[in-house]
C-alpha positions as CSV (number, residue, x, y, z in Angstrom):
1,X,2.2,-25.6,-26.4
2,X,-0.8,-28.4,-26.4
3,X,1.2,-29.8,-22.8
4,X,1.0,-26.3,-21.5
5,X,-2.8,-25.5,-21.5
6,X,-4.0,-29.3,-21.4
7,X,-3.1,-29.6,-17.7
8,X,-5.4,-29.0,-15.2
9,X,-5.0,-25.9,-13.2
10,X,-3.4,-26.4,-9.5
11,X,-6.2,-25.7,-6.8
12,X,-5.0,-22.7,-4.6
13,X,-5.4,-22.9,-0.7
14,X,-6.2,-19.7,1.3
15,X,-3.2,-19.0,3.9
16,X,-3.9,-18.2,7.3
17,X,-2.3,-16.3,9.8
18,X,-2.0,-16.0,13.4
19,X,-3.2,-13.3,15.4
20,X,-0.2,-12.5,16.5
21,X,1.7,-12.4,13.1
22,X,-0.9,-10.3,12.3
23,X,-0.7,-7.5,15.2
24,X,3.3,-7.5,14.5
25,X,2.5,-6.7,10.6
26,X,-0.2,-4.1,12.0
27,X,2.3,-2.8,14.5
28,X,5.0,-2.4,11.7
29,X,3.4,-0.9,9.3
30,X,2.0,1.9,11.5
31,X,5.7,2.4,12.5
32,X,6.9,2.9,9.1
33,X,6.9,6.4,7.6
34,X,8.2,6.9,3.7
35,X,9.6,10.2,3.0
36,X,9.8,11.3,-1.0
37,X,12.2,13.9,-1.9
38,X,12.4,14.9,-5.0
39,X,14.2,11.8,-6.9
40,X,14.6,9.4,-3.6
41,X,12.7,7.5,-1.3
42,X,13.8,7.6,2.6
43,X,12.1,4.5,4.6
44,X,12.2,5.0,8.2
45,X,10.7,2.9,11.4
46,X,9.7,4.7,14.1
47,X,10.1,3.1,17.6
C-alpha cells in the first residue's frame, strides 16, 4: 500500500487534434440521430 501512494503522480499532456479530425467528428455527430423506444435504443447515421 506504502508503494502505491509514495510514487509520484504521472504528468498528463493535453492531446491535440487536427482540424480536420475535428470537422469529421462534428460532421458525424450531427449525422447521428438516437431513437428510444420504450426498452431499446435505435442508432442511426443519416447521410
Amino acid at each position: 500500500m506504502e508503494k502505491i501512494y509514495s510514487e509520484e503522480p504521472k504528468v498528463c499532456r493535453i492531446a491535440s487534434a487536427k482540424p480536420e479530425t475535428v470537422q469529421f467528428l462534428l460532421g458525424f455527430s450531427k449525422s447521428l440521430k438516437v431513437i428510444n423506444y420504450d426498452n431499446m435504443q435505435f442508432e442511426t447515421v443519416l447521410n
